[in-house]
DRENZADREN-903753 format. One record per residue (C-alpha): residue number from 0; residue in three letters; x, y, z. Coordinates in steps of 0.1 Angstrom, whole numbers, plus 5000, padded with zeros to 4 digits. Example, Ala and Ser with C-alpha at 12.3 -4.5 7.8 and 13.67 -1.06 7.14 Angstrom:
BEGIN
[site 0, Ala, [5123, 4955, 5078]]
[site 1, Ser, [5137, 4989, 5071]]
END
This chain:
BEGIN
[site 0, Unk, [4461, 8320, 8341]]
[site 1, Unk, [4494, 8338, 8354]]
[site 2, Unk, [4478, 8371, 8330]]
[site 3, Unk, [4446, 8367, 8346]]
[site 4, Unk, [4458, 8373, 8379]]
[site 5, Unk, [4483, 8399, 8368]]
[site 6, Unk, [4455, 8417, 8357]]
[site 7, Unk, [4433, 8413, 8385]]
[site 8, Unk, [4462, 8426, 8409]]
[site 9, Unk, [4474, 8455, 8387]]
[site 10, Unk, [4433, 8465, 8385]]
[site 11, Unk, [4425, 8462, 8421]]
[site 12, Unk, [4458, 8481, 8432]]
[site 13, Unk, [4445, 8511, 8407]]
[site 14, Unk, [4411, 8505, 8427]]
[site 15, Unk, [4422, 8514, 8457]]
[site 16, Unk, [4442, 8541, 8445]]
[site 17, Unk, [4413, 8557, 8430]]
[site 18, Unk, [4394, 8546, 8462]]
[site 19, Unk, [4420, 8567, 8480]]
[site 20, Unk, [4442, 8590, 8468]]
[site 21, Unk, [4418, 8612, 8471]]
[site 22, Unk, [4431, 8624, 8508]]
[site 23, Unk, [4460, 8618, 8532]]
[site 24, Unk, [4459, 8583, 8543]]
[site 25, Unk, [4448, 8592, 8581]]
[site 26, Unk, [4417, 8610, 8572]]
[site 27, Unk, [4407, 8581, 8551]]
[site 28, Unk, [4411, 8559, 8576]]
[site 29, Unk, [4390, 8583, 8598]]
[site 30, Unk, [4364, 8587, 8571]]
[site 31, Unk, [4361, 8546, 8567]]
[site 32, Unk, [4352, 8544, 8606]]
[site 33, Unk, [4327, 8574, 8607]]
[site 34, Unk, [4308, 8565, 8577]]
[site 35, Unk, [4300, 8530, 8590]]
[site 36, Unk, [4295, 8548, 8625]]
[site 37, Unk, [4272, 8574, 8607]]
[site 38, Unk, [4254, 8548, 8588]]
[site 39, Unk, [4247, 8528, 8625]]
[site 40, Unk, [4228, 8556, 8641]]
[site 41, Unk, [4205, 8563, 8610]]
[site 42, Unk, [4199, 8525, 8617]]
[site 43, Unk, [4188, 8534, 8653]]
[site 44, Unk, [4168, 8560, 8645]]
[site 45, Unk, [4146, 8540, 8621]]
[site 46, Unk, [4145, 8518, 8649]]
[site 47, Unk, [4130, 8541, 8671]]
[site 48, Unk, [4106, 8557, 8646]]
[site 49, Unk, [4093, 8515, 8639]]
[site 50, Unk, [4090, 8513, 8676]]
[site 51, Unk, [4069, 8543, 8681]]
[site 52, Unk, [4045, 8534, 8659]]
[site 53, Unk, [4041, 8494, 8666]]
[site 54, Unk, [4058, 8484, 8698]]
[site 55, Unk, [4066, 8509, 8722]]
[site 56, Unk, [4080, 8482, 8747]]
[site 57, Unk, [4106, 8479, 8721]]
[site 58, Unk, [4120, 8444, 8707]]
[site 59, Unk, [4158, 8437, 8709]]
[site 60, Unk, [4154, 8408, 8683]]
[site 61, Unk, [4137, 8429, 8660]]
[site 62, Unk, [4166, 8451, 8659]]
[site 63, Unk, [4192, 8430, 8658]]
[site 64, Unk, [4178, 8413, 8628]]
[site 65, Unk, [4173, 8447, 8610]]
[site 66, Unk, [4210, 8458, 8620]]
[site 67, Unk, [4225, 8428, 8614]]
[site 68, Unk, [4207, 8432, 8578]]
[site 69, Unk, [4217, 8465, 8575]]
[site 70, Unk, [4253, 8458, 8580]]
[site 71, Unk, [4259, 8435, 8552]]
[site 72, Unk, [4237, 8455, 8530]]
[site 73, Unk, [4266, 8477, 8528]]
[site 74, Unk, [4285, 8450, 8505]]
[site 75, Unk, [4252, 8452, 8482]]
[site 76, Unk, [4252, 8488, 8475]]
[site 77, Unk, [4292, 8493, 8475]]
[site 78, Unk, [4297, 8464, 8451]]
[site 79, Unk, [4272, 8463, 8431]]
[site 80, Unk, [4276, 8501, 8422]]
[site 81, Unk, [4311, 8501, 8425]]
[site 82, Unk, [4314, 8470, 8396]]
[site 83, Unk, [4284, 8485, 8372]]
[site 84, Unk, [4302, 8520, 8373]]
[site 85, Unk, [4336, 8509, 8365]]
[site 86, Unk, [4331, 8510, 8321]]
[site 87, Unk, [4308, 8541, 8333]]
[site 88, Unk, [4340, 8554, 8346]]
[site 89, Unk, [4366, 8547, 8328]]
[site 90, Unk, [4345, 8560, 8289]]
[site 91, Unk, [4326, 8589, 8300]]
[site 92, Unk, [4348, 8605, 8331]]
[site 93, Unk, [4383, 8597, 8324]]
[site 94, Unk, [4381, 8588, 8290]]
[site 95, Unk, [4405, 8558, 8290]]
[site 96, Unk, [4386, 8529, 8281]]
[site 97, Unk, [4401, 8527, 8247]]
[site 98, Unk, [4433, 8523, 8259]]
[site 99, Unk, [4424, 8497, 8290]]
[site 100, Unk, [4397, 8480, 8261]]
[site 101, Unk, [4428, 8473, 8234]]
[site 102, Unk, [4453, 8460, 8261]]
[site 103, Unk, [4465, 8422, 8261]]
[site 104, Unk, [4441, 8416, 8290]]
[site 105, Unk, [4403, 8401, 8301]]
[site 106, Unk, [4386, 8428, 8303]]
[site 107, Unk, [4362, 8411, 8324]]
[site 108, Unk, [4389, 8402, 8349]]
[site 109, Unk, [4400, 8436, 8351]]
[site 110, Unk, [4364, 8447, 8361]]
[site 111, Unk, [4365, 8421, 8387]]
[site 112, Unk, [4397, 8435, 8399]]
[site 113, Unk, [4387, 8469, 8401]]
[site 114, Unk, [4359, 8456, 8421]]
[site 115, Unk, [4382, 8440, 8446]]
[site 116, Unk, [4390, 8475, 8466]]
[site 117, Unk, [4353, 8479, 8473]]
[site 118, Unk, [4350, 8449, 8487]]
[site 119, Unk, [4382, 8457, 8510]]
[site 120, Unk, [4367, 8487, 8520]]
[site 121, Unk, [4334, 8472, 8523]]
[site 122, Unk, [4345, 8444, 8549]]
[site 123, Unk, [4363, 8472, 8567]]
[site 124, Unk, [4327, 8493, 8570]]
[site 125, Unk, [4306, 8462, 8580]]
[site 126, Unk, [4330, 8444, 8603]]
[site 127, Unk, [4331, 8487, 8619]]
[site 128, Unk, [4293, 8483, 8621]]
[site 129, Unk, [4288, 8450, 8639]]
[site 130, Unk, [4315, 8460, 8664]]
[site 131, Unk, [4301, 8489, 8674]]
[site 132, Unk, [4267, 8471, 8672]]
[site 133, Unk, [4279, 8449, 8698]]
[site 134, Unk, [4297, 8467, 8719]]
[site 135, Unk, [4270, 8500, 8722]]
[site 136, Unk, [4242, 8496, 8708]]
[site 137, Unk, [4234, 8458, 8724]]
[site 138, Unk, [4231, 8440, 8691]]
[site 139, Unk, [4231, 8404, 8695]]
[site 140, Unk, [4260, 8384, 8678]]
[site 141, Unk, [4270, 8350, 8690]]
[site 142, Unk, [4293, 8336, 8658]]
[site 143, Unk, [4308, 8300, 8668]]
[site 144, Unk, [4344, 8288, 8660]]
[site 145, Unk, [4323, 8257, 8645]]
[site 146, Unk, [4301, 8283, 8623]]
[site 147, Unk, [4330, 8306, 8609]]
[site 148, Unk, [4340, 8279, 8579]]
[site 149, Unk, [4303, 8284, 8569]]
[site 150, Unk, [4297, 8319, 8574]]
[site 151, Unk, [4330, 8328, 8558]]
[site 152, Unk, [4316, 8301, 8522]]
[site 153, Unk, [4283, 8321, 8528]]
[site 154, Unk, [4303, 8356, 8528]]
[site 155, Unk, [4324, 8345, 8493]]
[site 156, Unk, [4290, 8328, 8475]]
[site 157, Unk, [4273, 8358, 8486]]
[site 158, Unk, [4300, 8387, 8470]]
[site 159, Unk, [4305, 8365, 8442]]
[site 160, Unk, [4270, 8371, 8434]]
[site 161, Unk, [4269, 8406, 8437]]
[site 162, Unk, [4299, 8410, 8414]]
[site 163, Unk, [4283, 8389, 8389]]
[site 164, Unk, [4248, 8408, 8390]]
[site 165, Unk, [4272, 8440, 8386]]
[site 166, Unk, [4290, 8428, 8359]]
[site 167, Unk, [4257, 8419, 8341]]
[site 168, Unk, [4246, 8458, 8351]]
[site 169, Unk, [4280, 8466, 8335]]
[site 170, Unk, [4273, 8446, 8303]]
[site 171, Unk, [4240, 8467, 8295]]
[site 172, Unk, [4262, 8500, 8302]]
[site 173, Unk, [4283, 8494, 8271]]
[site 174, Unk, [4251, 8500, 8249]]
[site 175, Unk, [4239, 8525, 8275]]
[site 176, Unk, [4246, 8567, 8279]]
[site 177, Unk, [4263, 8577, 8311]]
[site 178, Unk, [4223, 8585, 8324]]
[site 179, Unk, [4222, 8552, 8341]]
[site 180, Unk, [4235, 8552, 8376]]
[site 181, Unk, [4194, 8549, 8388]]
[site 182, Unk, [4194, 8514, 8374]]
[site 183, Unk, [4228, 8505, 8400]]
[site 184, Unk, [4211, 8525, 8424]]
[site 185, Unk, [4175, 8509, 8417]]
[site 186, Unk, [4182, 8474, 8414]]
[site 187, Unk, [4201, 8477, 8452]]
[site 188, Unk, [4168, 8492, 8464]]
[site 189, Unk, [4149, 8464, 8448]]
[site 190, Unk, [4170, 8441, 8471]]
[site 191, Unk, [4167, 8464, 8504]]
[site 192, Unk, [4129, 8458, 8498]]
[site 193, Unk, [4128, 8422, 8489]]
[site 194, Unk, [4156, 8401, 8504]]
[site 195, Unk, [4149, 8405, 8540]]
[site 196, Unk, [4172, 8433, 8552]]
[site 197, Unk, [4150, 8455, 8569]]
[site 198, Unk, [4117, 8431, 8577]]
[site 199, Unk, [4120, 8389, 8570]]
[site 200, Unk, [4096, 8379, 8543]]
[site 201, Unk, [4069, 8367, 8561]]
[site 202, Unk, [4052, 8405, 8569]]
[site 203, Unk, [4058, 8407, 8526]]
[site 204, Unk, [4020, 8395, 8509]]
[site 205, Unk, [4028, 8362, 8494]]
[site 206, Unk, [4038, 8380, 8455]]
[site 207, Unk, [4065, 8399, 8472]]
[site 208, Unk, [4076, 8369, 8493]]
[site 209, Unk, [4077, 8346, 8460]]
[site 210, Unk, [4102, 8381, 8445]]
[site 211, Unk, [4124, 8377, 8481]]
[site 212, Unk, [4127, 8338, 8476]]
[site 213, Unk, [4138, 8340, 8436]]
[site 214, Unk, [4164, 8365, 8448]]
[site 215, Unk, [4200, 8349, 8461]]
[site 216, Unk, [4212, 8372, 8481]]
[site 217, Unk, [4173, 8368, 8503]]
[site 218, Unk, [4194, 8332, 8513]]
[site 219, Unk, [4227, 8349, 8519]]
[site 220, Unk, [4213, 8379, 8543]]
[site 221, Unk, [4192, 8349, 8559]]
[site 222, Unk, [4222, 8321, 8564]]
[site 223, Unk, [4243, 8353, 8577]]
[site 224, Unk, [4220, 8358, 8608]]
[site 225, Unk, [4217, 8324, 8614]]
[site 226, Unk, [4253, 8317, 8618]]
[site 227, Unk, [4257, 8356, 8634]]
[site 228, Unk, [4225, 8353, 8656]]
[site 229, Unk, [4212, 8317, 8663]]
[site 230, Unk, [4188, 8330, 8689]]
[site 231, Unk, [4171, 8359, 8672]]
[site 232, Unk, [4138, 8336, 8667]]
[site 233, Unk, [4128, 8357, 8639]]
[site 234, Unk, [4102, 8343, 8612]]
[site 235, Unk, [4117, 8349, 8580]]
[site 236, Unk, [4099, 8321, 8563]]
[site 237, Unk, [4132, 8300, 8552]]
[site 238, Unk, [4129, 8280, 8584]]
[site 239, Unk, [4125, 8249, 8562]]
[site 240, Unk, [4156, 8252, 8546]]
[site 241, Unk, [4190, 8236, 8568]]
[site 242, Unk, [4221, 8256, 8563]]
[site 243, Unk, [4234, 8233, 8537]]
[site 244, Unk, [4209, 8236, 8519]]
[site 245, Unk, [4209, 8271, 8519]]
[site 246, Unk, [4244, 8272, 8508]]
[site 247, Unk, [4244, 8249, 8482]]
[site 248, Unk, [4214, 8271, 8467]]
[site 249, Unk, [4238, 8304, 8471]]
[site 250, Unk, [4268, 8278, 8453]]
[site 251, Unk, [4249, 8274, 8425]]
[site 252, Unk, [4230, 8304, 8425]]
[site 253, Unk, [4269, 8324, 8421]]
[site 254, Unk, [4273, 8297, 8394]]
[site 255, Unk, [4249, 8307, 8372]]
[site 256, Unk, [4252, 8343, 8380]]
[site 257, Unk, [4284, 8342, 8367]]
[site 258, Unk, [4277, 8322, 8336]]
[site 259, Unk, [4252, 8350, 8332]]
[site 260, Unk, [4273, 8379, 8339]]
[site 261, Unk, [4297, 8361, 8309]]
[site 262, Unk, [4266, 8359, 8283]]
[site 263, Unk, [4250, 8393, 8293]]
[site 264, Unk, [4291, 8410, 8291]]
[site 265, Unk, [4298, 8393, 8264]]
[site 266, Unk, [4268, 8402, 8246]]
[site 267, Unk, [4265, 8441, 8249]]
[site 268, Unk, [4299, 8439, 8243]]
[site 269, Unk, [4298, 8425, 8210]]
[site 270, Unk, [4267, 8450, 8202]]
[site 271, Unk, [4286, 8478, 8216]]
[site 272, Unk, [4321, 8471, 8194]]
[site 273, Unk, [4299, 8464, 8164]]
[site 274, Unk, [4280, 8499, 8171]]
[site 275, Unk, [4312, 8516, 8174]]
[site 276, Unk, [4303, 8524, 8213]]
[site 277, Unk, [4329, 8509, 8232]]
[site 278, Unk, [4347, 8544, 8238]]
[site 279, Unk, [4319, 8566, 8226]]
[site 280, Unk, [4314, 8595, 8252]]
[site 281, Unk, [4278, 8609, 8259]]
[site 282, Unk, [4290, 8644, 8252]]
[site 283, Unk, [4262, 8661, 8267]]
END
């Protein structure tokens, strides 16, 4: 155990070195807020574009929902793409996977770890982005002392998902070339479409609503509102579920996500080392 967390430690501090050290540490400080910031008006301009076209009286409840959704989608495309590109990485742009791979460590745990500093930076960019939600743009967040035990299980079921579906992304890479960032940036779109960030599933015909209600995070970004926004009044179709229920559905969801992850690692790891492809470089 004490190796496992020594290598999650030493991973995620070389995480957020590579994260970083790319700039002084004022201007990345600077970029963190701006991004988010950026990010928050393309948010307002879809609004505005939606309203145009269907409601020109406007709806503050739609858009709270959709921001709200919006905001925490940020976890979704950092860490899932962040987790899936990490043997990407490490074998065909700095070529040291061979030397990380034959190490006295989990490899798995290191990927976690390396993970870890995009979900730093992450919370940073979407805790920026509900703040200046709230304070200009009228968004409507109303968390309870009484909720914030919930919403913070919900937050750590929810992440613990998305590393899991990474890792399982990061499994297939071993066997895969370097060609395969559109399946990390594909499966997140899948997810913007399908798990209620932008619309709740009930204005999704009832195939694409059965997709939403297989996928976990569709309960995560829903429990999050709820505990964020108890008074939006938005149909999103999982009115029938309580908010136990809807965590212990995202407990064991992460559960067998992460036995998942372990098989689908696991596996295209074995096929990869019996290949000879663990360190094996695209080369074109």
């Amino acid at each position: 155990m004490n190796t496992y967390w020594r290598t999650f430690k030493v991973a995620a501090w070389l995480g957020w070195e590579m994260d970083s050290n790319w700039t002084e540490p004022w201007l990345f400080v600077i970029y963190s807020v701006v991004k988010p910031v950026a990010g928050a008006f393309i948010l307002v301009l879809m609004y505005v574009v939606f309203v145009a076209i269907g409601r020109p009286q406007g709806d503050p409840a739609a858009f709270s929902y959709l921001y709200i959704g919006n905001s925490f989608f940020i976890f979704v495309a950092s860490v899932l793409f962040g987790t899936f590109q990490v043997i990407q990485s490490d074998r065909e742009w700095y070529q040291t996977i061979r030397y990380v791979y034959i190490s006295p460590i989990s490899y798995y745990v290191y990927i976690v770890g390396r993970a870890a500093s995009k979900v730093a930076v992450s919370s940073f960019a979407v805790a920026i982005t509900l703040l200046f939600g709230v304070f200009f743009l009228n968004v409507s967040i109303q968390l309870s002392w009484t909720a914030i035990p919930m919403f913070l299980a919900a937050t750590a079921l929810g992440l613990t998902v998305l590393l899991a579906i990474g890792i399982c992304l990061g499994g297939i890479s071993f066997l895969t070339a370097k060609h395969t960032h559109g399946l990390a940036e594909g499966i997140p779109g899948l997810f913007y479409v399908f798990c209620g960030v932008l619309f709740p599933l009930s204005v999704l015909p009832s195939w694409g609503r059965a997709i939403g209600q297989g996928i976990p995070l569709t309960y995560w970004f829903d429990i999050t509102r709820r505990l964020l926004a108890p008074s939006l009044g938005v149909d999103t179709t999982l009115t029938g579920y309580d908010d136990l229920t809807i965590l212990l559905l995202l407990l064991v969801s992460s559960i067998a996500f992460f036995a998942l992850s372990i098989l689908i690692f696991k596996t295209g790891e074995y096929f990869a080392r019996k290949a000879g492809k663990i360190d094996m470089t695209t080369s074109y």
